[in-house]
TIPA-145356 format. One record per residue (C-alpha): chain; x, y, z. Coordinates in nm, 2 decimals. Layout:
// residues N
+--------+--------+--------+--------+
! cadena !     px !     py !     pz !
+--------+--------+--------+--------+
!      A !      X !      Y !      Z !
...
+--------+--------+--------+--------+
This chain:
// residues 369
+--------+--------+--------+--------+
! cadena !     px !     py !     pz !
+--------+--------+--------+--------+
!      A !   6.49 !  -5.15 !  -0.82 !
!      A !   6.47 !  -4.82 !  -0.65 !
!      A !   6.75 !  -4.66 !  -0.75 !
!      A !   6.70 !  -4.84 !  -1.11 !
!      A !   6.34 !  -4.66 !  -1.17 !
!      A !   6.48 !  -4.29 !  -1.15 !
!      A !   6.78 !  -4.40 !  -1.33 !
!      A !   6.57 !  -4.51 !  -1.61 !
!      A !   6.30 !  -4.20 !  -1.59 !
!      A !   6.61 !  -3.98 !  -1.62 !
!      A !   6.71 !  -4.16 !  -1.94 !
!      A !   6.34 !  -4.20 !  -2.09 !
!      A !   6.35 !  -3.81 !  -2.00 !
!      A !   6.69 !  -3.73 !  -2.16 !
!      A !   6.56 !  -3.92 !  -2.48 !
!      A !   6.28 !  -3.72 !  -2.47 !
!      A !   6.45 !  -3.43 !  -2.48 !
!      A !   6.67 !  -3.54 !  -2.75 !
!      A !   6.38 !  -3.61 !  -2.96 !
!      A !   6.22 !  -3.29 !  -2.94 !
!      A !   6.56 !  -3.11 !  -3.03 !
!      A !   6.60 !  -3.30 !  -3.31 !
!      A !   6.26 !  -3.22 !  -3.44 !
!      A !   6.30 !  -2.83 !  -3.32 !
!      A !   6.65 !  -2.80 !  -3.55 !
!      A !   6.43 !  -2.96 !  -3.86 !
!      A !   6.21 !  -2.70 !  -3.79 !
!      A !   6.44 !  -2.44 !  -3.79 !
!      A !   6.60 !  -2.56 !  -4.09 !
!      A !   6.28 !  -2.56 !  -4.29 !
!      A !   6.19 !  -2.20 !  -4.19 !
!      A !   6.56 !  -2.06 !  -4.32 !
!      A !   6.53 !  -2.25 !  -4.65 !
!      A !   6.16 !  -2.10 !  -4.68 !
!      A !   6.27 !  -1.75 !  -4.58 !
!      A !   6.58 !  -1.79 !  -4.78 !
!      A !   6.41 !  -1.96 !  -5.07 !
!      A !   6.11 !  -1.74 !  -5.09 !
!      A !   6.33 !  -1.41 !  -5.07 !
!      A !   6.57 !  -1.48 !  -5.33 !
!      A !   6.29 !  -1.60 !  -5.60 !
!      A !   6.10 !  -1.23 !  -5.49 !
!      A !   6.36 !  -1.08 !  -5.55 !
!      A !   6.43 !  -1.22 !  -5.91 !
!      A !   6.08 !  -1.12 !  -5.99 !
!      A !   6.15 !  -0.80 !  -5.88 !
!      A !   6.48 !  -0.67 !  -6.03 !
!      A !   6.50 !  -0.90 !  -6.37 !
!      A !   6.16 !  -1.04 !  -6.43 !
!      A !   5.97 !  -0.74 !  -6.48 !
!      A !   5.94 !  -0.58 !  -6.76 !
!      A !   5.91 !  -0.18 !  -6.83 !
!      A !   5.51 !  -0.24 !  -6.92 !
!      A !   5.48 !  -0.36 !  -6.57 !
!      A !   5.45 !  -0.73 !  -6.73 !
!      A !   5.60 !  -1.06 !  -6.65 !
!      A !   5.62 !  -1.28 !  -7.01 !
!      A !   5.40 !  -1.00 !  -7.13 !
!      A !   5.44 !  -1.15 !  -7.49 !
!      A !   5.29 !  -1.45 !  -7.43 !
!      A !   4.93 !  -1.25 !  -7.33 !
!      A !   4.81 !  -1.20 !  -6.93 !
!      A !   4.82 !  -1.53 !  -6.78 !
!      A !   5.24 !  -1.54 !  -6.62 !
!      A !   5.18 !  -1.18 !  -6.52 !
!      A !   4.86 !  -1.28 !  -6.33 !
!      A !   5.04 !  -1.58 !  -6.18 !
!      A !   5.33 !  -1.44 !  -6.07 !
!      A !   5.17 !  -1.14 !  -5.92 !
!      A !   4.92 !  -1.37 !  -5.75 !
!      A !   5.24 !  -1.49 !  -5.55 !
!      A !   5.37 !  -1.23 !  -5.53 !
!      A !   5.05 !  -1.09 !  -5.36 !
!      A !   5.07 !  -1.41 !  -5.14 !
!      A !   5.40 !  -1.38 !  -5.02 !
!      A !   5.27 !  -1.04 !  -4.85 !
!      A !   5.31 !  -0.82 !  -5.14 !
!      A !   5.08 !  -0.54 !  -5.14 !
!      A !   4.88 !  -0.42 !  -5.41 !
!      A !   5.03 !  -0.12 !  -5.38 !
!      A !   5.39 !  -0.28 !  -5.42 !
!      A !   5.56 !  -0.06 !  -5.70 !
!      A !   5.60 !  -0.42 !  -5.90 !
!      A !   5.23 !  -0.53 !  -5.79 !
!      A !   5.07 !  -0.23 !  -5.92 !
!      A !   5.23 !  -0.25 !  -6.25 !
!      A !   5.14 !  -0.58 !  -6.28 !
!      A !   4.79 !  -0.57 !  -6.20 !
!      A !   4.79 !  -0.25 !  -6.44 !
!      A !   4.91 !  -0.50 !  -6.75 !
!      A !   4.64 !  -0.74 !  -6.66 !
!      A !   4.35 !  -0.46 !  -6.61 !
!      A !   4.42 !  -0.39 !  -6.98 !
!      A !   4.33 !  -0.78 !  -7.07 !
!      A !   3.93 !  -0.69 !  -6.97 !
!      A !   3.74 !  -0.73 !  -7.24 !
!      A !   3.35 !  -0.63 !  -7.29 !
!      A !   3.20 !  -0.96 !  -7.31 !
!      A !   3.38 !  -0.98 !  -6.93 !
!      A !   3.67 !  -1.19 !  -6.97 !
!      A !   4.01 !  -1.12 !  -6.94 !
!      A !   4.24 !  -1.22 !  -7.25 !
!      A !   4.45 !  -1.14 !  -7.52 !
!      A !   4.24 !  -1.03 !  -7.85 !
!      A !   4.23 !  -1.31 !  -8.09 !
!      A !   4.33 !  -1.57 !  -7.80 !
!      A !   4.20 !  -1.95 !  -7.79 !
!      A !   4.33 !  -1.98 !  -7.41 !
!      A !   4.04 !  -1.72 !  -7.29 !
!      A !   3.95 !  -1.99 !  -6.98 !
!      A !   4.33 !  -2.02 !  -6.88 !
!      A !   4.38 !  -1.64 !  -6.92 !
!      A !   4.07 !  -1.57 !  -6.76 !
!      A !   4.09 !  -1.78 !  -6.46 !
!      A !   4.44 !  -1.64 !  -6.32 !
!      A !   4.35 !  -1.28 !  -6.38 !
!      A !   4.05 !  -1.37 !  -6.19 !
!      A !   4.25 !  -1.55 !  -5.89 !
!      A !   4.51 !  -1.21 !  -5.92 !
!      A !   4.24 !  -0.95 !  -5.88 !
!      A !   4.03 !  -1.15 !  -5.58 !
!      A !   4.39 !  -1.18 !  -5.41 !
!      A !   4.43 !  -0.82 !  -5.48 !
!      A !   4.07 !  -0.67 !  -5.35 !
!      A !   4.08 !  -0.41 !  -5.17 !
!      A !   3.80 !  -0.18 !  -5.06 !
!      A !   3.60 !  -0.38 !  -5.34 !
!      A !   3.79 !  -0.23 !  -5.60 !
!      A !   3.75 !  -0.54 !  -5.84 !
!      A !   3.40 !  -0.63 !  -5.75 !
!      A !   3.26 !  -0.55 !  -6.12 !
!      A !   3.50 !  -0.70 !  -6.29 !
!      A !   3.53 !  -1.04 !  -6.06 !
!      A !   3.13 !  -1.09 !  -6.12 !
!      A !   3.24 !  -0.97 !  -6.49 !
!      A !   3.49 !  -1.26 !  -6.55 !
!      A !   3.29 !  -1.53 !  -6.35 !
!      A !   2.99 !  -1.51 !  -6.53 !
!      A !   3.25 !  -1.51 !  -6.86 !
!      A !   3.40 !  -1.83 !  -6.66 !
!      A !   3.04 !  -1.99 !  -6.66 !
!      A !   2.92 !  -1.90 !  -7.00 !
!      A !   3.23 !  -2.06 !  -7.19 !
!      A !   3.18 !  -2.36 !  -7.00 !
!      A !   3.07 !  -2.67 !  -7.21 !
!      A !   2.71 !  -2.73 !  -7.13 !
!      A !   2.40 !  -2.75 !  -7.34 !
!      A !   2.49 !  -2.39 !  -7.49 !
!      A !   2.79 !  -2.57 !  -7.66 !
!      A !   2.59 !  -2.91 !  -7.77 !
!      A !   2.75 !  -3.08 !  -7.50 !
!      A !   2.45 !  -3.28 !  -7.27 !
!      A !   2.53 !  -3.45 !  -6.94 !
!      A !   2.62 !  -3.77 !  -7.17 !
!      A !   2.87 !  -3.61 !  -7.35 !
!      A !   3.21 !  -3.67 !  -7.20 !
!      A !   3.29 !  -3.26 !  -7.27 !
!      A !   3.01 !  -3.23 !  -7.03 !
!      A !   3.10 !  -2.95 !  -6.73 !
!      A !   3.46 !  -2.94 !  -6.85 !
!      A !   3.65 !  -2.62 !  -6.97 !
!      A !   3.93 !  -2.60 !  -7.21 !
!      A !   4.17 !  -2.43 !  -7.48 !
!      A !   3.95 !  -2.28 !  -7.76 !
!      A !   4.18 !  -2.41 !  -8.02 !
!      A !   4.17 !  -2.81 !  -7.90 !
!      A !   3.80 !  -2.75 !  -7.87 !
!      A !   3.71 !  -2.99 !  -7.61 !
!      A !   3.84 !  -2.95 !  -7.24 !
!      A !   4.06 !  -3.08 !  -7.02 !
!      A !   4.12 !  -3.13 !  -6.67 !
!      A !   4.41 !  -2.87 !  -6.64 !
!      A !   4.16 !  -2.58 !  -6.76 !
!      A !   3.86 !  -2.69 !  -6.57 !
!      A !   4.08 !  -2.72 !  -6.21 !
!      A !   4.19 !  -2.36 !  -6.35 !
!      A !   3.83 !  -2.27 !  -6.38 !
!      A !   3.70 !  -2.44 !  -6.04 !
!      A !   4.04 !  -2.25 !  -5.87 !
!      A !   3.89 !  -1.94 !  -6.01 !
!      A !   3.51 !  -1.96 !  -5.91 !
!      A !   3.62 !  -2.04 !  -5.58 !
!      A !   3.85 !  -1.75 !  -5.58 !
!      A !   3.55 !  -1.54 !  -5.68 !
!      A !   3.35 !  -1.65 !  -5.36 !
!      A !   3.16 !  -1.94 !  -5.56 !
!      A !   3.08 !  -2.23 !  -5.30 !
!      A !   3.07 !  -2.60 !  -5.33 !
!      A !   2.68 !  -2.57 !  -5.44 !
!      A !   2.75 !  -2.36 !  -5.73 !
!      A !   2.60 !  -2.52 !  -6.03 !
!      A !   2.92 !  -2.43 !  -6.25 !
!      A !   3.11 !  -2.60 !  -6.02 !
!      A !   2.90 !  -2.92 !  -5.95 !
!      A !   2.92 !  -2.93 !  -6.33 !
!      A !   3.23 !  -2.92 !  -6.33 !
!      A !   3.28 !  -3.21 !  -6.08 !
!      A !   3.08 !  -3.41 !  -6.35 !
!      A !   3.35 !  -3.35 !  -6.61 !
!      A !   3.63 !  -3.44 !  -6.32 !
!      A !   3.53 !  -3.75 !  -6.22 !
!      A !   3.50 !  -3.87 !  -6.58 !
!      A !   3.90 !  -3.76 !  -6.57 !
!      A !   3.97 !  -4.06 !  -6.30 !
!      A !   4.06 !  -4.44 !  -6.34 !
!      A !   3.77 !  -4.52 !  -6.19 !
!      A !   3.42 !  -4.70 !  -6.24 !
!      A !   3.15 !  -4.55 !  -6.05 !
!      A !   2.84 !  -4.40 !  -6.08 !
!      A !   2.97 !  -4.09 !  -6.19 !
!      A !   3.22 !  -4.22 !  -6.40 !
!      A !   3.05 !  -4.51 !  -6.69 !
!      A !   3.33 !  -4.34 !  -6.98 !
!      A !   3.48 !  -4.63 !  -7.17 !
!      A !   3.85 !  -4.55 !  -7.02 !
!      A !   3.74 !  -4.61 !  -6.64 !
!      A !   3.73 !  -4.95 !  -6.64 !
!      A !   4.08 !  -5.01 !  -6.87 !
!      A !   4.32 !  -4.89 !  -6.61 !
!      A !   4.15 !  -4.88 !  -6.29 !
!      A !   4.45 !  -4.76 !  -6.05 !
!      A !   4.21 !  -4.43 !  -5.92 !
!      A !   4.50 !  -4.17 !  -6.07 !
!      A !   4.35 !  -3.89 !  -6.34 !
!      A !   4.46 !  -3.84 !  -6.67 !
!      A !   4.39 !  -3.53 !  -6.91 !
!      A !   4.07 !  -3.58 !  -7.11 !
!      A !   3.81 !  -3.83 !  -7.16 !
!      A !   3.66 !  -3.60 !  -7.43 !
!      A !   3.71 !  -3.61 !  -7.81 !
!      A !   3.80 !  -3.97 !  -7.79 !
!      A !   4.01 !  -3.93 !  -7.47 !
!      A !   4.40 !  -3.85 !  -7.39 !
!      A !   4.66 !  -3.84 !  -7.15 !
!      A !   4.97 !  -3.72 !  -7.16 !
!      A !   5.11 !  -3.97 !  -7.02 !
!      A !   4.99 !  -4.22 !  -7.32 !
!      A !   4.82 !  -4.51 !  -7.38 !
!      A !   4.79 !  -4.81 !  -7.14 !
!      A !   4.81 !  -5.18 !  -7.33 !
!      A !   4.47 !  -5.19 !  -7.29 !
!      A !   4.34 !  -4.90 !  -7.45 !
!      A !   4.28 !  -4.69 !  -7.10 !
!      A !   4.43 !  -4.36 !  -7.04 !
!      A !   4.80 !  -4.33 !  -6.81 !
!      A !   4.71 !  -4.18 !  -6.46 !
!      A !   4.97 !  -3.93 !  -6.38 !
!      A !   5.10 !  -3.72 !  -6.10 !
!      A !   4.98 !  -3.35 !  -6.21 !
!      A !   4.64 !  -3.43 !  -6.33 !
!      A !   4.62 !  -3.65 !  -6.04 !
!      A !   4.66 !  -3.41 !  -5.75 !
!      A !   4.43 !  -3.16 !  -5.99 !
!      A !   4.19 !  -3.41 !  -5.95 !
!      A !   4.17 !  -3.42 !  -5.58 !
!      A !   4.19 !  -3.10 !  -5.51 !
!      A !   3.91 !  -3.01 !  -5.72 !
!      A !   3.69 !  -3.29 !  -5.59 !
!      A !   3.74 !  -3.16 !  -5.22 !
!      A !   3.67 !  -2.77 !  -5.37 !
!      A !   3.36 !  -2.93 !  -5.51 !
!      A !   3.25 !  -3.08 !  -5.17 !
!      A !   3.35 !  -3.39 !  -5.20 !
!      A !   3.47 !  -3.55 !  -4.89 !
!      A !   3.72 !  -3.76 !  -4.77 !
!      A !   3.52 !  -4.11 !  -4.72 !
!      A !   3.39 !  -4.10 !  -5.10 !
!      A !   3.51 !  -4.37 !  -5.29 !
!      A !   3.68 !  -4.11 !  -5.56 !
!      A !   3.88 !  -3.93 !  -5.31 !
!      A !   3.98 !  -4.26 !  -5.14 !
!      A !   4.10 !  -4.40 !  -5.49 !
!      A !   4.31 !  -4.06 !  -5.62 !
!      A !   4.49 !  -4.08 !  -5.27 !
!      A !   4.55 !  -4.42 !  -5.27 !
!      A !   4.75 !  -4.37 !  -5.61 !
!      A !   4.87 !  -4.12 !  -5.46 !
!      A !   5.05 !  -4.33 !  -5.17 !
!      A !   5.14 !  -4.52 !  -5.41 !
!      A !   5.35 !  -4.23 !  -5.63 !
!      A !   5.46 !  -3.98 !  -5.37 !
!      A !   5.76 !  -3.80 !  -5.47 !
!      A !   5.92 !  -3.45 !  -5.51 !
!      A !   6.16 !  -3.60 !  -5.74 !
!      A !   5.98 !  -3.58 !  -6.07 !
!      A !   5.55 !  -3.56 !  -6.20 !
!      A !   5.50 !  -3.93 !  -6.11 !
!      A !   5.44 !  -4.09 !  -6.55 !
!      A !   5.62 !  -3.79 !  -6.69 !
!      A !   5.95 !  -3.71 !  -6.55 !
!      A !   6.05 !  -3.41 !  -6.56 !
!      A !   5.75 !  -3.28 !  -6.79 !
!      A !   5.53 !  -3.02 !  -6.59 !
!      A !   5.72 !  -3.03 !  -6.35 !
!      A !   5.68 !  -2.71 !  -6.13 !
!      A !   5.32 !  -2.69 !  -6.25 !
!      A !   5.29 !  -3.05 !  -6.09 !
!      A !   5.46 !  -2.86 !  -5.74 !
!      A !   5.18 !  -2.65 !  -5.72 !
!      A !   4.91 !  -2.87 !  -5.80 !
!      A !   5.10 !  -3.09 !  -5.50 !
!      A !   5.11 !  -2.86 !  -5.25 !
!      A !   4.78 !  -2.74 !  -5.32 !
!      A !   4.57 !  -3.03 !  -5.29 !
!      A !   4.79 !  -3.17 !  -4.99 !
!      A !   4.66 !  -2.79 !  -4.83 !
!      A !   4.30 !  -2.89 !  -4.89 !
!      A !   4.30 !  -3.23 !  -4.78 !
!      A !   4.44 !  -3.09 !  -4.47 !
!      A !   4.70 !  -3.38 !  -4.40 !
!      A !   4.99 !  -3.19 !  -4.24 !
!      A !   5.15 !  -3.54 !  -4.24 !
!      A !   5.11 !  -3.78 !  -4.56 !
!      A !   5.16 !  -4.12 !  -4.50 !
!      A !   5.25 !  -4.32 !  -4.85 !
!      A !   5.17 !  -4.68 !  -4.93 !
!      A !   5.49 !  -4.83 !  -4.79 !
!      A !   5.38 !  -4.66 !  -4.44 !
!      A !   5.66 !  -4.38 !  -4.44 !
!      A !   5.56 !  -4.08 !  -4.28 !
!      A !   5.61 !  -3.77 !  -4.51 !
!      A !   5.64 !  -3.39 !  -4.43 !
!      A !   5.50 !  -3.33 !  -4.75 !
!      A !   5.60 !  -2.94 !  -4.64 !
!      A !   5.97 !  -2.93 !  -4.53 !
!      A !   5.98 !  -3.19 !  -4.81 !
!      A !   5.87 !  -2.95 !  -5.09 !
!      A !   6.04 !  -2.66 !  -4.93 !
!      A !   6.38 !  -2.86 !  -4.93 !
!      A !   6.35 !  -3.01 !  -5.29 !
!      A !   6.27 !  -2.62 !  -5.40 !
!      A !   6.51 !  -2.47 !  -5.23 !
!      A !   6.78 !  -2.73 !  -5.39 !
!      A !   6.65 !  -2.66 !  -5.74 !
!      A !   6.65 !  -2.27 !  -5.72 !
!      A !   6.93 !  -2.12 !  -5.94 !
!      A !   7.17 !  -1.87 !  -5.81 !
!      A !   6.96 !  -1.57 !  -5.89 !
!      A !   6.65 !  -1.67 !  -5.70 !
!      A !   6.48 !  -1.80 !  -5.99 !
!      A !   6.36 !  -2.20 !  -6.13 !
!      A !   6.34 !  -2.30 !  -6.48 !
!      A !   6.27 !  -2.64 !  -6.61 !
!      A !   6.50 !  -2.80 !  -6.84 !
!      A !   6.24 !  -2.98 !  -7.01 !
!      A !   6.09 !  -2.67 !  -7.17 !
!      A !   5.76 !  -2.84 !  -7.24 !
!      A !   5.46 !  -2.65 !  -7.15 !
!      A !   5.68 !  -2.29 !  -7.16 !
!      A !   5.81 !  -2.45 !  -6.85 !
!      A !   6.14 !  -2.30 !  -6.99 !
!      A !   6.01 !  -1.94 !  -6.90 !
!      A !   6.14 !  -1.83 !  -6.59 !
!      A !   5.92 !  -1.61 !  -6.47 !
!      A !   5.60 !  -1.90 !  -6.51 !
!      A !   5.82 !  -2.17 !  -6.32 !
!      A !   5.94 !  -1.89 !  -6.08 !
!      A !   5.52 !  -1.79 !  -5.97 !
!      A !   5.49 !  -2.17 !  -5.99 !
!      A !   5.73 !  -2.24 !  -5.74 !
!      A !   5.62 !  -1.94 !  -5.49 !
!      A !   5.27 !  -2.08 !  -5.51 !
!      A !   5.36 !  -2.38 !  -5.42 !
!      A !   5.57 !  -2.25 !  -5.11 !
!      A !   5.26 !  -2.01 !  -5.02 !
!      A !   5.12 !  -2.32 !  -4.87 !
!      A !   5.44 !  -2.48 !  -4.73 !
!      A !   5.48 !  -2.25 !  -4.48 !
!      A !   5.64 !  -2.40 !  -4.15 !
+--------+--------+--------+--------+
């Protein structure tokens, strides 16, 4: 027995040992696929994305410029970068007098408005966007659906914000919008925002107190779909029963703008979108539609995994996931030659590279190792 214990100390030792190299070279490995990763896609943005006018997608109004430079800005990316300050440049020429920041004539002001607002608070220095920040965040606010656009707390529109040209809102535009107030140093108290978390929580397969819309009850599963307004949609479909598909995007919008809004991790609506969640996790595809928004749903992922602060996420069969060497790896293999992403399925312009490209360097900003 004597000479059995050390034997056995040295192998429980060994094992030890073996454990913590093993975990040591995954590390590794997940910091050369970010650096690798995250290099090559700045450097497309860099030497083929830009345009001369300092734009990125500069036909298609503010917003991908904003974006992109936003990661760009992220990545370490001064805003005195040659291909930051041309960027910010194009977007500075979006502000319009009544505060917002768009393209004449547009009906995606809140979109447009909302990433140049997130691109300018990343790009502060020395306050030099303070006027126009408190500019475009009372523009955020007044565009809002409220009272001032007929809509009452009873109104299903209630809080939300949207495209002009669908007018009604959406959960995509008001996470945009909640995204940007917070951006704009707008707490969890801020009335916009608590309105806002009205308008969410009518988004979720979920009866509660907050949520008496007629689509809650039909498909309970606790996932989030796109509207309950103007008679409801998702873009995942229709359920057999008249309720609205959850789906992986809209879901992890959800969350993460429920914990923006204060709400914490014991309330029965948080505990529902991650138990669908657990149920769906994947960096395969946007769990109910494919390959459909599918970068857009990497960056919705990775942010609202960052908030709920879960460096581990354990799914419904009990399998321990790091969500963030996952995400890193499943980027890295989709990345094309030339440091850039683009999404087969072109829905949602998801066929520009420069949009997937900002997506995808987002979405590593908080994958880090």
């Amino acid at each position: 027995m004597r000479i059995l214990r050390p034997l056995l100390l040295s192998a429980l030792a060994c094992a030890c040992c073996s454990v913590v190299a093993v975990a040591d070279d995954a590390a590794q490995t997940s910091r050369r696929q970010y650096d690798q990763t995250t290099a090559k896609a700045i450097d497309f943005l860099r030497t083929k994305g830009q345009a001369d006018d300092g734009s990125f997608s500069g036909q298609k109004g503010p917003a991908v410029t904003a974006l992109v430079v936003t990661a760009l800005l992220k990545h370490g990316r001064t805003p005195q970068d040659p291909v930051v300050a041309r960027g910010l440049a194009f977007v500075e020429t979006f502000s319009q007098k009544d505060g917002g920041v768009y393209a004449p004539g547009s009906t995606h002001r809140n979109y447009e408005t909302a990433l140049a607002v997130m691109c300018f608070a990343e790009a502060n220095q020395n306050g030099k966007y303070d006027k126009q920040l408190a500019q475009a965040e009372s523009f955020l606010k007044g565009i809002q659906w409220d009272a001032e656009e007929s809509a009452d707390i009873d109104n299903p529109a209630y809080g939300g914000a949207g495209y002009g040209g669908h007018k009604r809102p959406d959960l995509s535009n008001t996470s945009f919008m909640i995204d940007a107030l917070k951006a704009a140093g707008a707490g969890p108290d801020d009335e916009a925002i608590q309105r806002a978390l009205v308008f969410v929580s009518r988004c979720q397969n979920l009866e509660s107190a907050a949520n008496t819309t007629p689509f809650a009850g039909k498909n309970p599963d606790g996932g989030f779909y796109y509207t309950p307004a103007a008679g409801g949609t998702s873009q995942a479909g229709p359920t057999e029963t008249g309720g609205l598909r959850s789906y992986g995007s809209m879901t992890y919008a959800g969350l993460k703008s429920m914990i923006f809004a204060g709400v914490k991790a014991d309330d029965p609506r948080v505990k529902a979108a991650v138990s669908w969640l657990q149920k769906n996790y994947t960096t395969d595809m946007n769990p109910g539609m494919g390959d459909a928004g599918l970068f857009y749903y990497y960056h919705t992922f990775a942010k609202a995994l960052d908030a709920l602060g879960q460096e581990t996420f354990v799914d419904s069969d009990g399998a321990k996931h790091n969500w963030r060497a996952e995400l890193v790896a499943e980027l890295a293999r989709r990345q094309k030659a030339d440091g850039s992403w683009t999404n087969e399925n072109e829905r949602w312009m998801e066929g520009d590279a420069n949009l997937v490209t900002g997506y995808a360097l987002l979405a590593l900003d908080y994958c880090q190792p």
